[in-house]
N, C-alpha and C positions, 0 to 999 in steps of 0.2 A: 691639825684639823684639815679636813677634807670634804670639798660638796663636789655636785658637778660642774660649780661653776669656777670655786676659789680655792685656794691650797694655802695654807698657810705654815709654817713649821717655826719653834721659837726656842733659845738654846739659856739656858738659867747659869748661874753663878755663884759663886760665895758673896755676900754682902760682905762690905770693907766694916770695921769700927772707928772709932773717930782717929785711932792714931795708924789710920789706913791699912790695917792688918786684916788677916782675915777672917771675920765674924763665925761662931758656932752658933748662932740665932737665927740666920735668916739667909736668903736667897734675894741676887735682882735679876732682872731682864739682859743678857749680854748681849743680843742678837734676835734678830728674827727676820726672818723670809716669806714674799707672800706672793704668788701669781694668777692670773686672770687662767681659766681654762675655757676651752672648747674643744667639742667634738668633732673631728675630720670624719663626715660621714663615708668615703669613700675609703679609707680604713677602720674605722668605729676605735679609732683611738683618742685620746686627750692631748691636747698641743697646748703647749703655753703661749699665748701673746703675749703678754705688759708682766713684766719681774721688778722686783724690789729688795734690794736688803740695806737692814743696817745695824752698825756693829758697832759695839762701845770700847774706844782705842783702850790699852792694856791698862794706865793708868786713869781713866776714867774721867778724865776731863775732857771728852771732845768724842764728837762719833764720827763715823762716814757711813753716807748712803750712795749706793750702786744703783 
């Protein structure tokens, strides 16, 4: 998703089932990334200020955000 002002991007997964395998039902959320933009009117390009992401560790018990 994109405006003038936000970007955001977000990356999907295999849902686990109870016995942590991987699900043929459903999708979750593994990641996403989002940053503040602006316009550099002295080039009319978009620059990122403020970034974020965060990502669900492989086993799925813990995240980290950047």
């Amino acid at each position: 998703m994109k405006s003038e002002t936000f970007e955001l991007q977000a990356r999907t997964e295999r849902a686990w089932n109870n016995q942590r395998q991987p699900s043929d039902t459903g999708t979750v959320l593994g990641a996403f990334a989002g940053r503040a933009l602006y316009l550099e009117e002295e080039t009319n390009v978009s620059v990122s200020t403020a970034r974020v992401h965060v990502e669900m560790s492989p086993d799925r018990t813990s995240g980290t955000v950047i």
